[in-house]
N, C-alpha and C positions, 0 to 999 in steps of 0.2 A: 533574369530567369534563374539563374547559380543561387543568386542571392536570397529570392524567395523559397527556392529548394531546400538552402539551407537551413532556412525559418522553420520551413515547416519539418525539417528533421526535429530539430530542436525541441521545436515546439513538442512533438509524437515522443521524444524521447522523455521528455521533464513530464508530461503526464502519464504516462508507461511507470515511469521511477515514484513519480505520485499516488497512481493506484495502487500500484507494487505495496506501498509503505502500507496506505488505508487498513489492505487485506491483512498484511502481514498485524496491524495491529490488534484488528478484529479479532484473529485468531488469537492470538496472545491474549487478550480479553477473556474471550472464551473460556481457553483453558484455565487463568488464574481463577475465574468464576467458578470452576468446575474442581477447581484444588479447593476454594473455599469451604464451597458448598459438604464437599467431602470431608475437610477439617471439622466442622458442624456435624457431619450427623459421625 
């Protein structure tokens, strides 16, 4: 019972840290897209 608790922290934490990253990339996308775009006009 411990043991699969433990899993499944794990688990919830490494894709929490996972999405976390996605997001944070997106936005950083974003914005560089948005300095480009500005550098151009």
């Amino acid at each position: 019972m411990q043991i699969s608790f433990f899993a499944k922290l794990v688990l919830f934490l490494t894709l929490y840290c996972i999405s976390d990253l996605s997001v944070k990339k997106n936005i950083l996308r974003k914005t560089i897209n948005r300095a480009n775009r500005a550098k151009k006009v």
